[in-house]
VOLUMTI-607508 format. One line per 3 residues: their letters; for each residue x, y, z of C-alpha. Coordinates in pm, whole numbers. Layout:
N
A = X:Y:Z ~ ...
end
This chain:
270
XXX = 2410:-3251:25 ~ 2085:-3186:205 ~ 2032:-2932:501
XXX = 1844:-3048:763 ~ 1955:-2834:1081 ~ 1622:-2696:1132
XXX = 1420:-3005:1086 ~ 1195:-2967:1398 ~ 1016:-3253:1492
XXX = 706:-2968:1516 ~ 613:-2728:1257 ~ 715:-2376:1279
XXX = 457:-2084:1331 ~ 597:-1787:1246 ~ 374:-1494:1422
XXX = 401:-1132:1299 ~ 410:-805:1575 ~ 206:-503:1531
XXX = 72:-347:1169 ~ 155:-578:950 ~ 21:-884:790
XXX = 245:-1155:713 ~ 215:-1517:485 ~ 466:-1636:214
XXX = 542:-1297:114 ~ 891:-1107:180 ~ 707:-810:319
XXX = 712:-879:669 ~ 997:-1188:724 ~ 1174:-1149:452
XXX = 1386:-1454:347 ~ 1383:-1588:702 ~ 1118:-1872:597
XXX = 1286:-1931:247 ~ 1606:-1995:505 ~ 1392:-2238:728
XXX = 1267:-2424:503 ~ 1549:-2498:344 ~ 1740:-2639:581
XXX = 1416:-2884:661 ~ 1198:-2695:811 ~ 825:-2715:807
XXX = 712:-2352:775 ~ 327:-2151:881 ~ 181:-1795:938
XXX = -17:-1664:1248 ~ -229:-1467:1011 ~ -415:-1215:1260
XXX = -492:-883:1268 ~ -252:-611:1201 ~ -388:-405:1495
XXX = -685:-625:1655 ~ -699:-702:2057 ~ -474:-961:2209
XXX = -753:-1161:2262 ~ -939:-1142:1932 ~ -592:-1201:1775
XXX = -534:-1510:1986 ~ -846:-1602:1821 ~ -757:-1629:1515
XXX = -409:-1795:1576 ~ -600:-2050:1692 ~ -788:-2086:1391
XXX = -427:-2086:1215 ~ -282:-2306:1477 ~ -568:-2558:1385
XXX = -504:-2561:1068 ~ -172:-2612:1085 ~ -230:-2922:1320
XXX = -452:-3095:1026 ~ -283:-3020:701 ~ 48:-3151:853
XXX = -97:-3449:1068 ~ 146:-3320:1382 ~ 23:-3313:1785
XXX = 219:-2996:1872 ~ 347:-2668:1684 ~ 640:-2454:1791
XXX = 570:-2121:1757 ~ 846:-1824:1754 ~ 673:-1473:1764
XXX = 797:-1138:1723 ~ 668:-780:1912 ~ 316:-787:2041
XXX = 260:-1121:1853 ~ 454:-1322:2120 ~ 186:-1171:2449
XXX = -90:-1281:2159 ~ 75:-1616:2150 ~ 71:-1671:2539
XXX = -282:-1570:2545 ~ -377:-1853:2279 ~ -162:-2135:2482
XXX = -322:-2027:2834 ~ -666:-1899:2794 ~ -809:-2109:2455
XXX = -684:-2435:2592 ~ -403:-2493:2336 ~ -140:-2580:2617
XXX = -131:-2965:2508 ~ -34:-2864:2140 ~ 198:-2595:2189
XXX = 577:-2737:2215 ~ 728:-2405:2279 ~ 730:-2060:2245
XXX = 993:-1816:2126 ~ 959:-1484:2136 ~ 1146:-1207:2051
XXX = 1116:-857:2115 ~ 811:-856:2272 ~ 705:-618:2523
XXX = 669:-915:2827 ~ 623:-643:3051 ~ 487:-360:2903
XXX = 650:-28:2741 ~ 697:193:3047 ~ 762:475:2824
XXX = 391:530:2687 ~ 265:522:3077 ~ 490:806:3168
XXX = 406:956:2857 ~ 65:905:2902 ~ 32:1059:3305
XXX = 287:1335:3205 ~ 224:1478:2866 ~ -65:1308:2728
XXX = -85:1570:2414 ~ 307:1460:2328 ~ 190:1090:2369
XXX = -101:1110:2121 ~ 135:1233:1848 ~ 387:1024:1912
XXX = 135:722:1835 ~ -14:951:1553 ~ 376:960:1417
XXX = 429:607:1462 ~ 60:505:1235 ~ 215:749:946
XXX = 503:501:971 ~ 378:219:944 ~ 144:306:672
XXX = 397:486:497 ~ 618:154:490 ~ 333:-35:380
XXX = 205:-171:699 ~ -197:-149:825 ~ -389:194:902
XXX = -462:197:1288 ~ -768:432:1388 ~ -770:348:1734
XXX = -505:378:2064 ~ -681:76:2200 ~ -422:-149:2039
XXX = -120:70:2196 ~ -300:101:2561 ~ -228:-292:2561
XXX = 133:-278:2551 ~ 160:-53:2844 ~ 337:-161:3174
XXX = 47:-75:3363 ~ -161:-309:3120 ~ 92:-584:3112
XXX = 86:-652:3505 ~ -250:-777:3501 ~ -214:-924:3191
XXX = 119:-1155:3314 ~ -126:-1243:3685 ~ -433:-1334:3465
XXX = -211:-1574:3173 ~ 29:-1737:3353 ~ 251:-1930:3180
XXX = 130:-2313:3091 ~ 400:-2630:3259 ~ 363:-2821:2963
XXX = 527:-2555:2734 ~ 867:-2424:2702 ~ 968:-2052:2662
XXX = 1275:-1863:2559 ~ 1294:-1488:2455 ~ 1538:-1328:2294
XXX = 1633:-911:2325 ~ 1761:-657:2133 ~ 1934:-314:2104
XXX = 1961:-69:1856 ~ 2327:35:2004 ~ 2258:396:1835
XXX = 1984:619:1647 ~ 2167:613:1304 ~ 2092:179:1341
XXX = 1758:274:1200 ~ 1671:647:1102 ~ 1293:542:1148
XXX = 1343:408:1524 ~ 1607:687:1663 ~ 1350:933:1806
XXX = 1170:617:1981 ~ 1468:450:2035 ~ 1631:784:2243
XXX = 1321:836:2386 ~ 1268:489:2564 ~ 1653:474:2619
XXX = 1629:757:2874 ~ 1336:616:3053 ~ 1403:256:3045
XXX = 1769:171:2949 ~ 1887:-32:2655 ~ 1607:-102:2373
XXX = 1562:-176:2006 ~ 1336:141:1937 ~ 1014:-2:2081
XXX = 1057:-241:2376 ~ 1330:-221:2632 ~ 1565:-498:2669
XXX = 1411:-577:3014 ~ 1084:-615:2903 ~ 1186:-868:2666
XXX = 1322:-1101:2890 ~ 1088:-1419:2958 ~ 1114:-1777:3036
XXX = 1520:-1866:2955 ~ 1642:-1562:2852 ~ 1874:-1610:2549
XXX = 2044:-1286:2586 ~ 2065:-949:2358 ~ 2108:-999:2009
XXX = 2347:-739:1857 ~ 2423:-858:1524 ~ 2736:-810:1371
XXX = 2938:-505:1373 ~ 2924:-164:1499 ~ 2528:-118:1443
XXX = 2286:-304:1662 ~ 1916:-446:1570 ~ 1615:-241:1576
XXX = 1266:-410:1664 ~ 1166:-407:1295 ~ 1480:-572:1189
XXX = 1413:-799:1470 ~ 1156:-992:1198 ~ 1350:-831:898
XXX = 1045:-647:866 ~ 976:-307:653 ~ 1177:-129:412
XXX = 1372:53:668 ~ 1414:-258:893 ~ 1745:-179:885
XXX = 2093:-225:677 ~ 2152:-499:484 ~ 2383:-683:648
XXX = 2180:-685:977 ~ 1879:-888:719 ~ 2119:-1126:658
XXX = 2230:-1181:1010 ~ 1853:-1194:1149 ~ 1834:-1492:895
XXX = 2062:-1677:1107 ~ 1915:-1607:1402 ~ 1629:-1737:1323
XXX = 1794:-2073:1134 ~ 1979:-2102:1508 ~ 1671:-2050:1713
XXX = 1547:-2357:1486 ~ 1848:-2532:1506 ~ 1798:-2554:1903
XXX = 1497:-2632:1927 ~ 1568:-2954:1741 ~ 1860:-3042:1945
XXX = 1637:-3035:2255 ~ 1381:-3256:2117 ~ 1107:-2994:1990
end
């Protein structure tokens, strides 16, 4: 018998966070668009830069958001975003006029309002911040991800950066938002994320290793995601991203997230 729970009437974009690239590859998603698909649905990629501007990487979703609109012969998209790509995608629906084919926007784990953390880190210790961004581009790289050779990426997901940002895009009426959070519960969730994640917990509160459950929170808030069990989700499990995204059984449970976010947004006509 056929699945068809997360037959949107929209194609899904599926738009990656920070230093990665993504596409029908398990590098970045892993099997969440195998999972999509399916159970019916219609399946894209964002594409853009692993470490480019908001804006120039709002660019090119639009160019991929195009696309998408001709090959499948469909007036709207629905896009679901992880990390930094979610502020990308409210800067392509606001300020490059893509409001009337945008159905709605997920995002999850995305820094909404900034990463308080690096300002104070920033004002306070500046030296301590630079290596701490240095640390985090050996990551990445070393888990396959982009080389970054510039803070100029990073100095956009500030708080301080963010307020302006949120004034200048407001959000578009014809478009509905949801977010979803997350929280890493402990260090040992994600050996890669525990220094980050104790680091932001002190300063901010509950957080998946990168962006604080508060800052997550925009349009209807779904609530924090835990997973199952005794270990939470770190922010590259959030997209089952990276080979230390974290355990296994946290992949598998992302999946379903991601099948339920679906799911609803068929049930409410999208």
């Amino acid at each position: 018998m056929e699945d068809y729970t997360c037959a949107t009437k929209y194609p899904i974009m599926l738009i990656h966070g920070i230093g990665y690239k993504d596409g029908d590859f398990q590098r970045y998603w892993g099997r969440i668009p195998e999972s999509l698909r399916e159970r019916g649905a219609i399946v894209c990629f964002g594409r853009q830069d692993a470490f480019g501007s908001i804006q120039h990487n709002a660019e090119q979703l639009k160019v991929s958001a195009l696309r998408a609109l001709r090959e499948y012969g469909t007036e709207k998209l629905n896009l679901i975003a992880h990390s930094k790509g979610g502020i990308e995608a409210r800067y392509l629906i606001s300020r490059l006029g893509m409001e009337s084919q945008i159905a709605s926007l997920t995002t999850l784990a995305t820094p909404h309002r900034g990463i308080l953390s690096m300002d104070k880190m920033e004002k306070k210790a500046s030296g301590a911040y630079r290596a701490l961004l240095w640390l985090f581009n050996r990551m990445l790289l070393a888990d396959g991800g982009g080389e970054n050779r510039s803070l100029k990426t990073y100095e956009q997901m500030t708080a301080d950066y963010m307020k302006i940002f949120n004034e200048l895009v407001p959000d578009a009426k014809e478009v509905y938002y949801q977010s979803y959070a997350f929280d890493m519960k402990r260090g040992s969730s994600d050996p890669s994320m525990s220094l980050f994640y104790h680091l932001i917990r002190k300063m901010e509160g509950p957080n998946d290793g990168l962006v604080s459950v508060d800052s997550a929170k925009w349009g209807a808030f779904r609530g924090v995601y835990l997973g199952k069990g005794k270990y939470g989700i770190s922010h590259p499990a959030a997209a089952a991203s990276g080979k230390e995204a974290g355990r296994k059984k946290e992949k598998a449970d992302i999946t379903g997230l991601y099948c339920e976010i679906a799911s609803g947004l068929k049930s409410m006509g999208y």
